[in-house]
C-alpha positions in Angstrom: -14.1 47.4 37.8 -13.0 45.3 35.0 -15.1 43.9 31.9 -15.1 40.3 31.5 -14.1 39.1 28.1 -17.0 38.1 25.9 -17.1 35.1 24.1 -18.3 35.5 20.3 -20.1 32.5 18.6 -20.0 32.8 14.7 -20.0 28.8 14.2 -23.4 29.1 12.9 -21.5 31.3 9.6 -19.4 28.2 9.4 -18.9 26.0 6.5 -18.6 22.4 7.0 -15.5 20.3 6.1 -17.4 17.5 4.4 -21.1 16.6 3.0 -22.7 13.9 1.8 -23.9 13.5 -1.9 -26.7 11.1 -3.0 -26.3 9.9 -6.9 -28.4 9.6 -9.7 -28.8 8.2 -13.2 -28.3 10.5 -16.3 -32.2 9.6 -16.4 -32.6 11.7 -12.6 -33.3 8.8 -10.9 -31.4 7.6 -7.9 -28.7 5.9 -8.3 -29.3 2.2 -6.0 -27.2 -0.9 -5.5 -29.0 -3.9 -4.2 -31.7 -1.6 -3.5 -29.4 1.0 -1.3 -29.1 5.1 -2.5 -25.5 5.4 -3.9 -23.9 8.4 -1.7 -20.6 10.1 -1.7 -18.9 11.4 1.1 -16.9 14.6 -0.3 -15.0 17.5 1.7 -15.5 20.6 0.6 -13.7 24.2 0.3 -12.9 24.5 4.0 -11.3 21.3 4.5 -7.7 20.7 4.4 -8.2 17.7 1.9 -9.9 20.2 -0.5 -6.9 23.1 0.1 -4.1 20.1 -0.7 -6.0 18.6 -3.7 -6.4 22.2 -5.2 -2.6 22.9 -4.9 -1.6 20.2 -6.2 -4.3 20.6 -9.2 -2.9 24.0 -9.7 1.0 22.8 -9.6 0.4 20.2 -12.5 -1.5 22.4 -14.8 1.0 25.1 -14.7 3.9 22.7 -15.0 2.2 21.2 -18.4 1.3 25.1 -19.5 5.0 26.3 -18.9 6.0 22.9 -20.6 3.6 22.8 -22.9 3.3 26.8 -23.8 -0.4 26.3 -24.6 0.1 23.9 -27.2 -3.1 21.6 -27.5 -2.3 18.0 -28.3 -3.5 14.5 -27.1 -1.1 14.2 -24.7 -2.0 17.1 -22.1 -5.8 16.1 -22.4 -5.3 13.0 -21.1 -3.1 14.6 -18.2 -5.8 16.7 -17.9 -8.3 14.1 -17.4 -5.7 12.4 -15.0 -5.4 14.9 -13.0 -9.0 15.7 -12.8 -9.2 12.7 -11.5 -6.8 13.0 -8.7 -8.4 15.3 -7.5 -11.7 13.9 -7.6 -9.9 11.2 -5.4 -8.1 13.2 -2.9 -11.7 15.5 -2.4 -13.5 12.2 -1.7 -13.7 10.6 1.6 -16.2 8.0 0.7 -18.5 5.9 -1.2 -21.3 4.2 -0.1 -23.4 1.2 -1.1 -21.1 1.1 -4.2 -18.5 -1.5 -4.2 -16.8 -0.8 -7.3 -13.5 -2.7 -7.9 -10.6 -0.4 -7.4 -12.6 2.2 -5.8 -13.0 5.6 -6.3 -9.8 6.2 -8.5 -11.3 3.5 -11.2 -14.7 5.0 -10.6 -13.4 8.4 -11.3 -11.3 7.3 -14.5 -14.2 5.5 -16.2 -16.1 7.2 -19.1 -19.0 5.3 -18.5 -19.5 6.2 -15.3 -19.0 10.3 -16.3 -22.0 11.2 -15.0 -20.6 10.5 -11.5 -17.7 12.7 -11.7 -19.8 15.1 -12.9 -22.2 15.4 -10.0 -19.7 15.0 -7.4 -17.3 18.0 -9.4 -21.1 19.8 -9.9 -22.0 19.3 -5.6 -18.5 20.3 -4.6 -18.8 23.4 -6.4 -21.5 24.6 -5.0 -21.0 26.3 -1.1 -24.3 26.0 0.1 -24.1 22.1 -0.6 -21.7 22.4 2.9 -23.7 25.1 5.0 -26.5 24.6 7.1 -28.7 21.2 7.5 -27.0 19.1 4.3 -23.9 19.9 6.2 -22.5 16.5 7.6 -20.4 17.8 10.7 
């Protein structure tokens, strides 16, 4: 007699490759244009897009640090912010209902629209924003 080879399921421990995130104003409310709900569409952890854009994160800021030897000046923070940036972009599949000229590298790169950065950085961070039902498969 032999045993048949079961087959294990442990997709429901999964984390999803990308989610959706939904906007808002500094003031908490949603974020509209022309009466739609501003969204992002972001990949997460356990994508390949969020593995690359990490990397390559990780590569710049030790190339300014060995450069650099932890000296402060005006120069690295704006490679910081650059690079921030970048990777904002790279982790971003998507926006929606927000036709901003130059898309979501000029979103990304504009003080005045911080706040966005901030929630997508804020969401992406987050694991449980990528398991279960807010999952987008």
């Amino acid at each position: 007699m032999t045993k048949t080879a079961e087959v294990l399921d442990f997709s429901n421990f999964f984390l999803s490759e990308s989610s959706a995130l939904d906007i808002d104003l500094p003031n908490g409310e949603p974020m509209l244009y022309e009466g739609k709900p501003v969204r992002v569409h972001v990949f997460g952890a356990a994508s390949a897009q969020h593995a690359k854009a990490t990397e390559a994160m990780n590569r710049e800021a030790t190339k300014r640090v060995m450069a650099a030897m932890g000296a402060k000046n005006k120069k690295k923070d704006e490679e910081d912010k650059d690079a921030d940036a970048k990777f904002l972009v790279a982790i971003t599949d998507s926006f929606e209902n927000f036709p901003y000229p130059g898309g979501a590298a000029a979103i990304y790169r504009e003080p005045r629209l911080k706040y966005i950065a901030d929630q997508v950085r804020a969401y992406v961070g987050d694991s449980g924003n990528f398991f279960g039902s807010g999952a987008k498969p």
